[in-house]
Steps between C-alpha positions, in 0.01 A plus 500: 500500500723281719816683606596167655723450181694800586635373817609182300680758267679663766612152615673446155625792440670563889638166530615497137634859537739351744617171319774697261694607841456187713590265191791709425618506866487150556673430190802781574487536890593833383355745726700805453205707379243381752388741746494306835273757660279510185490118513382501908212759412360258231519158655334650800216728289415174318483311838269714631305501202477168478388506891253725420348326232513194688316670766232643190502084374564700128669245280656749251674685792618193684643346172672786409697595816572148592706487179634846504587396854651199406711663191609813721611291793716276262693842348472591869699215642741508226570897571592439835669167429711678217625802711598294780706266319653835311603650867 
């Protein structure tokens, strides 16, 4: 069996899993909920993922954390932008 197909699973379902929030938050710019620290600890974990499967050349890996990257850095930016236009 190829478990290839897995890893292209896990690339639908992560960067999916993180559409909701980032659509939402680009739509609102609310951010009162967001967990800033929470937020720093994923767009870096999928960075490094995505490093690390760059490093590996694994598609699936790559795909994934370059768009989880992508999607957390957005809600990212907007958590900091939000709380320093509240101060």
């Amino acid at each position: 069996m190829n478990f290839v197909i897995f890893g292209y699973f896990a690339v639908f379902f992560t960067t999916v899993s993180f559409l909701p929030q980032a659509i939402k938050t680009l739509k609102t710019r609310n951010v009162e909920g967001l967990s800033l620290l929470t937020y720093v600890f994923l767009f870096l974990g999928s960075l490094s993922w995505f490093l690390y499967g760059n490093y590996l050349n694994d598609i699936p890996l790559m795909t994934t954390n370059s768009l989880t990257t992508i999607l957390t850095g957005l809600i990212l930016f907007l958590i900091v932008k939000e709380k320093r236009s509240a101060v």
